[in-house]
C-alpha positions in Angstrom: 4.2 21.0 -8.0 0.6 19.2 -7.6 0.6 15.0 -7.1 -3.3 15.8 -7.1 -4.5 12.4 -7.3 -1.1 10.4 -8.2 -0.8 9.2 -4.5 -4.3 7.8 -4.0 -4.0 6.2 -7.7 -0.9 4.5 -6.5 -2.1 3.5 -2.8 -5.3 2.1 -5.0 -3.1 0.5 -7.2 -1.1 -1.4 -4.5 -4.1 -2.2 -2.8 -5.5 -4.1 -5.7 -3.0 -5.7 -6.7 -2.6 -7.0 -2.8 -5.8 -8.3 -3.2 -5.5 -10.1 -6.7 -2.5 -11.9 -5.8 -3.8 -13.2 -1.9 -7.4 -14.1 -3.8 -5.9 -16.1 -6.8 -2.2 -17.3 -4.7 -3.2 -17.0 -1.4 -0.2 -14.7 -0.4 0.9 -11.3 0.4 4.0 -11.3 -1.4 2.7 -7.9 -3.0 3.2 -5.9 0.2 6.9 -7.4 0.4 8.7 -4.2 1.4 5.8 -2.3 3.0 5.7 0.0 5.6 5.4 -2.0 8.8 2.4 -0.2 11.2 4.5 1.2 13.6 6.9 3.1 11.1 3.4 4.2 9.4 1.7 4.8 12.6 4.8 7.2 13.3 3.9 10.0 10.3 1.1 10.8 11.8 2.1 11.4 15.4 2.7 15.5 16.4 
């Protein structure tokens, strides 16, 4: 099974939309439920 570029369409996707909402509402309500940095940072630790 291939996500080929599914993952980077989705992470673009998110992004955007992030950026819509905190130009036009001035809020991040978008990345409600997001990966914190830490728990993020943590994937890519050997």
């Amino acid at each position: 099974m291939s996500l080929g570029t599914a993952l980077a369409q989705g992470a673009y996707t998110a992004a955007r939309r992030a950026a819509a909402e905190a130009l036009s509402e001035g809020t991040y309500g978008e990345l409600d439920g997001a990966l914190d940095f830490g728990t993020l940072n943590g994937h890519f630790v050997r």
